[in-house]
C-alpha positions in Angstrom: -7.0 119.0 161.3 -9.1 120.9 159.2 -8.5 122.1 155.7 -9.6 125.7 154.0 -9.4 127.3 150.5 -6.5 129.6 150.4 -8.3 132.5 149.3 -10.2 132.1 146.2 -7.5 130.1 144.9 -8.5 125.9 144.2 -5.8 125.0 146.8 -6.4 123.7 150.4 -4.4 124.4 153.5 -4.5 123.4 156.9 -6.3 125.6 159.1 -2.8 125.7 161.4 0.3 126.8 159.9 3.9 125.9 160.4 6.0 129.1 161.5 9.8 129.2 161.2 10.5 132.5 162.6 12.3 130.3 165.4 14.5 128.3 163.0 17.7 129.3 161.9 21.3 130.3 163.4 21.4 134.1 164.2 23.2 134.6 167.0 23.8 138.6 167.0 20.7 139.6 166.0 16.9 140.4 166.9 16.2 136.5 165.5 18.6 135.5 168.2 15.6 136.8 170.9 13.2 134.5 169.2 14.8 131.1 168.4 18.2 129.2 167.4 17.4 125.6 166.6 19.3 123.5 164.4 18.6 121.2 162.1 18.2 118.4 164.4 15.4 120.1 166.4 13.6 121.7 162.7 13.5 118.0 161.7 11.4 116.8 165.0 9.7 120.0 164.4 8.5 119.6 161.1 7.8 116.0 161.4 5.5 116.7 164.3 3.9 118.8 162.5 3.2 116.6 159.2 2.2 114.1 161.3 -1.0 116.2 163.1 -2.0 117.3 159.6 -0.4 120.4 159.1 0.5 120.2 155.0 1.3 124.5 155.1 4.9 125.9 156.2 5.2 129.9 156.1 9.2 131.0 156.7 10.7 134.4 155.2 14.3 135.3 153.7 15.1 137.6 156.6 14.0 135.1 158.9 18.3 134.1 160.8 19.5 135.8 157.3 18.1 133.2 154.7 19.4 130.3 157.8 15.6 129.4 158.0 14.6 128.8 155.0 17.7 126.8 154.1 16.7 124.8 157.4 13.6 124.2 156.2 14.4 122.9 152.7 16.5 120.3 154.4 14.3 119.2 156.9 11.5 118.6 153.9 14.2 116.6 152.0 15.4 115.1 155.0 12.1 113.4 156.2 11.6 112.7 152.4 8.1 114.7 152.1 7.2 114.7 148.8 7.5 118.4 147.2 4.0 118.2 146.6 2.2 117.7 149.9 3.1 120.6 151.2 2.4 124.2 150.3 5.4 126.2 151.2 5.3 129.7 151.8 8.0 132.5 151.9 8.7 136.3 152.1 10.3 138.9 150.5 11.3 142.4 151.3 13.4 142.8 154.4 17.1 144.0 154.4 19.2 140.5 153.3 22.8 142.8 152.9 24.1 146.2 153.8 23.5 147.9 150.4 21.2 150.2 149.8 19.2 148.1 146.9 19.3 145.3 149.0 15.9 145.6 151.0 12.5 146.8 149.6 10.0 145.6 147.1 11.8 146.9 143.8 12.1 144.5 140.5 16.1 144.1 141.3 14.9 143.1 144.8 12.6 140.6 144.1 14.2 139.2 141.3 17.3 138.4 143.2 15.6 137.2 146.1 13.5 134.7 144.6 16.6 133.3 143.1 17.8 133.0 146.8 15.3 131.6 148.2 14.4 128.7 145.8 18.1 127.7 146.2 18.3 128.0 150.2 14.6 125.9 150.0 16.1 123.7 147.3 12.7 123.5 145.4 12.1 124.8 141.9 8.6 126.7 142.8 7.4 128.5 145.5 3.5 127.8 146.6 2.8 131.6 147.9 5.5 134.4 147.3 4.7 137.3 150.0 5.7 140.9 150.3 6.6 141.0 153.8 5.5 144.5 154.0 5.2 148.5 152.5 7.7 150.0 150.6 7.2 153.5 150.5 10.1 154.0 148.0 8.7 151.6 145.0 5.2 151.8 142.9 2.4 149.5 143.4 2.4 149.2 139.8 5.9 147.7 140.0 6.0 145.3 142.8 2.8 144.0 141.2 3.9 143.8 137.5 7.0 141.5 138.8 5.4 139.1 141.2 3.0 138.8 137.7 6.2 137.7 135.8 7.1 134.9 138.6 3.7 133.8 138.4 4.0 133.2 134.7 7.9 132.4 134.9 6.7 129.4 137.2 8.6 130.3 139.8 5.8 130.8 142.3 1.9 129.4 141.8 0.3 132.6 144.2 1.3 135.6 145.6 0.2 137.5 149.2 0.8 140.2 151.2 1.9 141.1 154.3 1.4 144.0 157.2 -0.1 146.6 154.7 -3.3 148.7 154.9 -7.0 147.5 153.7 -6.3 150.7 151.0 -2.9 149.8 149.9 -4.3 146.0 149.0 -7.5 147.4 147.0 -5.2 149.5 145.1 -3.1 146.4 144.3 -6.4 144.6 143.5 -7.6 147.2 141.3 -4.7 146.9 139.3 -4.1 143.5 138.5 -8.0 143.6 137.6 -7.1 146.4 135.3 -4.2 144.8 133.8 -4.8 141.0 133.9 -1.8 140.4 136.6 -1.5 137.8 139.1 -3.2 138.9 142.1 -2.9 139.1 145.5 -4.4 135.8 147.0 -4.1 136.1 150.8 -3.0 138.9 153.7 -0.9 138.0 156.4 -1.7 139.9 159.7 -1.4 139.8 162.8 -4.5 139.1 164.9 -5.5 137.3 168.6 -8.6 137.8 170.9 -6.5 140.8 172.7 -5.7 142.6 169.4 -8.1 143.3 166.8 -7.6 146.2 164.9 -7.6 144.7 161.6 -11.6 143.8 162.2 -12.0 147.3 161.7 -10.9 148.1 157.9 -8.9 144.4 156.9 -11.7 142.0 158.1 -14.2 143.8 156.0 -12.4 144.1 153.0 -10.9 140.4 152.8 -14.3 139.1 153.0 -15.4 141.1 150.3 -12.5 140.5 147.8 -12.0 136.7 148.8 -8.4 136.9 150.4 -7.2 134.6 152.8 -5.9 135.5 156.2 -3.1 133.8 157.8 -2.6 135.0 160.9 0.9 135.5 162.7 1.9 135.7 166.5 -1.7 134.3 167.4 -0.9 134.3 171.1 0.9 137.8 170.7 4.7 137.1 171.1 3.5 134.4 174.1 1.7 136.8 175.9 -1.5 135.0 176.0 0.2 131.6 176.3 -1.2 131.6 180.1 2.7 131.8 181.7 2.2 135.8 182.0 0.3 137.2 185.1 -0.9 140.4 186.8 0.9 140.4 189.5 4.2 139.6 187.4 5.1 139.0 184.0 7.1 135.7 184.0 9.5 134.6 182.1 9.7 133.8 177.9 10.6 135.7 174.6 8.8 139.4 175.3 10.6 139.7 178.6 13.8 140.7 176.0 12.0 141.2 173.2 8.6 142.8 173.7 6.6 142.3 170.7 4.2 142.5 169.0 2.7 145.5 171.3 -0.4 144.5 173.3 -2.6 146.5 175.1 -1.8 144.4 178.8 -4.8 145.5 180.7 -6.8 144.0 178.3 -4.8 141.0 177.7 -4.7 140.3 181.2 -8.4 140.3 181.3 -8.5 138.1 178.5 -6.4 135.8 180.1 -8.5 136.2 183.5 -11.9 134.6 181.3 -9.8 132.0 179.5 -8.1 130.3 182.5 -11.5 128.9 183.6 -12.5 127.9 180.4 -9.2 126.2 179.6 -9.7 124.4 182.9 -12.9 123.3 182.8 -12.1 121.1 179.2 -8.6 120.5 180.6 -6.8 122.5 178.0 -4.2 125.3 178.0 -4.5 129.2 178.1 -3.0 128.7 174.9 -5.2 126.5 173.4 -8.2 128.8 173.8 -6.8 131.8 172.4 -5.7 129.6 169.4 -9.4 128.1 169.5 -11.2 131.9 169.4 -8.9 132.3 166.1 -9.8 129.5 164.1 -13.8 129.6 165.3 -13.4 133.3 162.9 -14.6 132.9 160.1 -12.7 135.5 158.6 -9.6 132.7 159.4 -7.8 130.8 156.9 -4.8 129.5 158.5 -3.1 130.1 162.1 0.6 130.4 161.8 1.7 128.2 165.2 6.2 128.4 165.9 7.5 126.5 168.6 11.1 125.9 170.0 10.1 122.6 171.5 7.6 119.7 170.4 5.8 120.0 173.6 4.8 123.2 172.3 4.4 122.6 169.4 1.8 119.6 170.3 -0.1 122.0 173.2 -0.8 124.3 170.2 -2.1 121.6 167.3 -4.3 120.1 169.9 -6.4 123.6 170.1 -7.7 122.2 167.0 -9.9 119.9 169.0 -10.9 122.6 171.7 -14.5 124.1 170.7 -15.7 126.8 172.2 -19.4 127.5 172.9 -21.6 130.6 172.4 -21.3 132.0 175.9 -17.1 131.6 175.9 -17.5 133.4 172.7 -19.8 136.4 173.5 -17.8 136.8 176.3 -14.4 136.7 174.9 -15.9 139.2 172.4 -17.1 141.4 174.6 -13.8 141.9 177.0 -11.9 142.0 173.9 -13.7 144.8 172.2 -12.3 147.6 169.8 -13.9 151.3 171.3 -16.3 152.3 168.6 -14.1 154.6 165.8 -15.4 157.1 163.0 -16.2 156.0 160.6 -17.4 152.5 161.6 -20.1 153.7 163.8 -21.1 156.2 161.3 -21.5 153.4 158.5 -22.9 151.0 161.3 -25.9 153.5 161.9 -26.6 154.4 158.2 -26.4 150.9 157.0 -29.5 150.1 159.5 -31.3 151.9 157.2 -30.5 149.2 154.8 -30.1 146.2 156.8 -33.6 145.8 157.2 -34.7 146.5 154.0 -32.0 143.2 152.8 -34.1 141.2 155.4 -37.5 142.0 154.2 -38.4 144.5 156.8 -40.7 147.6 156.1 -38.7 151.2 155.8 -39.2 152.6 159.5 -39.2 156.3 160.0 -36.8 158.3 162.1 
């Protein structure tokens, strides 16, 4: 198991991440689709997990209604982990009660859910406090001016962001800049070799501004686990609960280069998409989930799996974005410049 800098921050995580999304008891619910373990099984889990390496665990409120994280902060006391070898990650934003105040990324909001959650994870700190996603209804300025005051509060050491646009995250940035506030240390998107928009505007940006990215549904809802196939989806989460979207043809071809690759080392389907994430350089952290340790163990070992220049290229090719405006604009242009930052002469055109 390797170890990265969570964004710009001096903290180290591993470069795979613990997911929860499958812990918890939500039986008449969307959650219900993706997992219903107990405590029992989130112990084996978790434990399986520390012992390959893995030191980061990213859950949510929303996740079962809040059954996750509470879960979670058992099965840390239970396998007496100290508090401080892991780095524990949670969310906030998503709808926790019927009222209309009680969703969103308003003060009131995150004020009473940060309450919440350190009591369901029975710590007194959270490592990285994330908004789970936009809020149209609520100001920048104000989501960012209270995830400041947690920061200095105590209650939380870094704050992220989840499933917003490369503009709404530089306008965050530019504030706390202005205004000496906490700022955003990592993004959470969702990214695998079949989907990668966010190389178009997120990529480009994080890089620039030092964020992290933790990626989540790396094999795209299971999709590119290896058990789907042309001629006939089999069986697993997406058949009732088809998400994240995917674009199949391409998937499917995906999967069509990675089967020989996976069995030339002996490895899984699985293990190679997980391999083209974390040989990205853009790539802090892999969020992995599981509802059994066999799983769970196929997906640590991709750590091990390295993939040579060829697989690369052509996992790169065949999972291609079309060019878009602007990017091929700004890809032409900057030729002019390129050059000129590797010592070239100007050439005329």
């Amino acid at each position: 198991m390797r170890y990265n800098k969570l964004g710009r921050t001096g903290l180290f995580v591993s470069e795979l991440c613990l997911g929860t999304m499958t812990f918890g008891d939500a039986k008449e619910s969307m959650w219900a689709n993706i997992g219903q373990l107990g405590q029992s099984d989130v112990d084996a889990l978790l434990k399986t997990a520390i012992d390959a390496g893995i030191n980061f665990i990213d859950t949510a409120n929303v996740y079962s209604f809040g059954t996750s994280e509470e879960v979670t902060g058992r099965a840390i006391r239970n396998l007496g982990i100290a508090r401080e070898d892991v780095v524990l990650a949670t969310k906030v934003m998503g709808p926790m009660g019927p009222g209309i105040n009680d969703r969103g990324t308003s003060r009131g909001h995150i004020m009473d859910q940060v309450k919440a959650s350190l009591k369901r994870l029975s710590t007194d700190h959270i490592d990285l406090y994330q908004i789970h996603g936009w809020d149209p209804a609520t100001p920048i300025e104000e989501t960012v001016r209270a995830l400041d005051d947690l920061v200095r509060q105590g209650h939380v050491r870094y704050v992220g962001i989840s499933n917003w646009a490369a503009w709404q995250v530089m306008k965050a940035l530019g504030l706390s800049a202005a205004r000496d506030l906490a700022r955003f240390e990592t993004v959470q998107a969702h990214y695998t070799v079949a989907t990668r928009d966010l190389e178009r505007e997120l990529v480009p940006m994080m890089q620039a501004e030092e964020l992290g990215l933790m990626v989540w549904s790396p094999l795209a809802g299971g999709f590119l686990s290896g058990k789907y196939h042309r001629d006939g989806e089999g069986e697993g989460r997406r058949a009732a609960f088809d998400f994240p979207p995917v674009n199949k043809d391409r998937a499917y071809d995906l999967i069509d280069l990675m089967r020989p690759m996976a069995e030339a080392r002996g490895t899984s389907v699985a293990q190679i998409a997980l391999a083209w994430l974390l040989h990205q350089k853009a790539v802090t952290s892999v969020i992995v989930g599981a509802k059994r340790i066999d799983q769970l163990q196929d997906n640590i070992a991709a750590c091990d799996v390295t993939l040579d220049a060829a697989d690369l290229a052509a996992l790169d090719k065949a999972g291609a974005l079309p060019p878009e405006y602007p990017g091929w604009m700004i890809e032409r242009q900057g030729e002019y410049r390129e050059g000129a930052m590797a010592g070239q002469a100007p050439k005329q055109s």
